[in-house]
Residue, then its C-alpha position, 0 to 999 in steps of 0.5 A: x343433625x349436625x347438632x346431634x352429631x357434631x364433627x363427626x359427620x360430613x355433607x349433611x343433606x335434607x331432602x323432602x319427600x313424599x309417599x302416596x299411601x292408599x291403604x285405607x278403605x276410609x277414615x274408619x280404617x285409618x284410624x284403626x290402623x293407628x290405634x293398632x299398629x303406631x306406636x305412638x298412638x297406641x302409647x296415647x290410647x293406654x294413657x287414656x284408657x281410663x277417661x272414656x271420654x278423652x278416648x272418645x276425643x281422640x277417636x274423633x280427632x283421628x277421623x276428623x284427621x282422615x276425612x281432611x286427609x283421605x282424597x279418592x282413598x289415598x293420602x300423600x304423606x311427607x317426610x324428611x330424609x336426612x343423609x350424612x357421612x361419617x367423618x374420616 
Protein backbone atom coordinates (compact mmCIF):
# COMPACT_ATOMS: atom_id res chain seq x y z
CA UNK A 1 0.00 0.00 0.00
CA UNK A 2 2.39 2.33 0.80
CA UNK A 3 4.44 1.61 -2.12
CA UNK A 4 1.46 2.22 -4.36
CA UNK A 5 0.50 5.22 -2.81
CA UNK A 6 3.52 6.93 -1.28
CA UNK A 7 3.26 10.07 1.36
CA UNK A 8 -0.01 10.21 0.45
CA UNK A 9 -1.64 7.90 2.93
CA UNK A 10 -0.98 7.69 6.71
CA UNK A 11 -1.39 4.72 9.33
CA UNK A 12 -1.53 2.02 7.17
CA UNK A 13 -3.23 -1.43 8.84
CA UNK A 14 -3.36 -5.08 7.53
CA UNK A 15 -5.88 -7.00 9.10
CA UNK A 16 -6.50 -10.83 8.15
CA UNK A 17 -10.01 -11.78 8.19
CA UNK A 18 -12.24 -14.70 7.42
CA UNK A 19 -15.57 -15.16 5.85
CA UNK A 20 -17.38 -18.61 6.34
CA UNK A 21 -19.07 -19.06 3.01
CA UNK A 22 -22.07 -21.81 2.94
CA UNK A 23 -23.38 -21.12 -0.65
CA UNK A 24 -22.52 -24.22 -2.14
CA UNK A 25 -24.80 -27.71 -2.14
CA UNK A 26 -21.33 -29.30 -3.30
CA UNK A 27 -18.35 -29.19 -5.40
CA UNK A 28 -20.41 -29.59 -8.45
CA UNK A 29 -22.18 -25.88 -7.33
CA UNK A 30 -18.96 -24.55 -6.66
CA UNK A 31 -17.61 -24.74 -9.67
CA UNK A 32 -20.41 -23.60 -11.59
CA UNK A 33 -20.62 -20.54 -9.67
CA UNK A 34 -17.08 -19.57 -10.68
CA UNK A 35 -17.44 -20.48 -14.40
CA UNK A 36 -20.27 -17.88 -14.10
CA UNK A 37 -20.11 -15.24 -11.99
CA UNK A 38 -15.80 -14.54 -11.18
CA UNK A 39 -14.61 -12.76 -13.26
CA UNK A 40 -11.44 -14.02 -13.42
CA UNK A 41 -12.16 -17.34 -14.25
CA UNK A 42 -14.62 -16.81 -16.60
CA UNK A 43 -11.70 -14.65 -18.51
CA UNK A 44 -9.81 -18.17 -18.22
CA UNK A 45 -12.78 -20.18 -19.69
CA UNK A 46 -12.73 -17.89 -22.99
CA UNK A 47 -9.37 -18.16 -23.17
CA UNK A 48 -9.59 -22.09 -23.18
CA UNK A 49 -12.76 -22.23 -25.05
CA UNK A 50 -11.09 -23.83 -27.88
CA UNK A 51 -8.71 -26.52 -26.45
CA UNK A 52 -11.44 -28.93 -24.66
CA UNK A 53 -9.09 -30.42 -23.10
CA UNK A 54 -7.26 -27.78 -21.28
CA UNK A 55 -11.06 -26.79 -20.31
CA UNK A 56 -11.76 -30.10 -19.04
CA UNK A 57 -8.56 -29.44 -16.80
CA UNK A 58 -9.80 -26.83 -15.20
CA UNK A 59 -12.92 -28.39 -14.64
CA UNK A 60 -11.20 -30.93 -12.71
CA UNK A 61 -9.03 -28.51 -11.26
CA UNK A 62 -12.15 -26.57 -9.86
CA UNK A 63 -13.71 -29.72 -8.21
CA UNK A 64 -10.60 -31.03 -6.87
CA UNK A 65 -10.17 -27.36 -5.57
CA UNK A 66 -13.85 -27.63 -3.82
CA UNK A 67 -13.51 -31.21 -2.53
CA UNK A 68 -10.46 -30.22 -0.26
CA UNK A 69 -12.10 -26.97 0.59
CA UNK A 70 -15.93 -27.89 1.19
CA UNK A 71 -16.29 -29.13 4.86
CA UNK A 72 -20.06 -29.81 5.91
CA UNK A 73 -20.87 -27.63 2.91
CA UNK A 74 -19.14 -24.63 3.74
CA UNK A 75 -15.66 -23.19 3.32
CA UNK A 76 -13.65 -20.56 5.29
CA UNK A 77 -12.49 -18.10 3.06
CA UNK A 78 -9.42 -15.71 4.11
CA UNK A 79 -8.83 -12.35 3.02
CA UNK A 80 -6.86 -9.21 3.47
CA UNK A 81 -8.18 -5.93 4.82
CA UNK A 82 -6.03 -3.02 4.00
CA UNK A 83 -7.25 0.40 5.56
CA UNK A 84 -5.31 3.67 5.39
CA UNK A 85 -6.03 7.53 5.70
CA UNK A 86 -5.28 9.92 3.61
CA UNK A 87 -2.55 12.28 4.40
CA UNK A 88 -3.55 15.80 5.16
Amino acid sequence: MRTLLGDRVTDVEAHRRSLRVDAFGGPEEFRAFFKSAYGPTISVYRNLADDPERTAALDAALLDLARGALQDGALDWEYLLLTARRAT
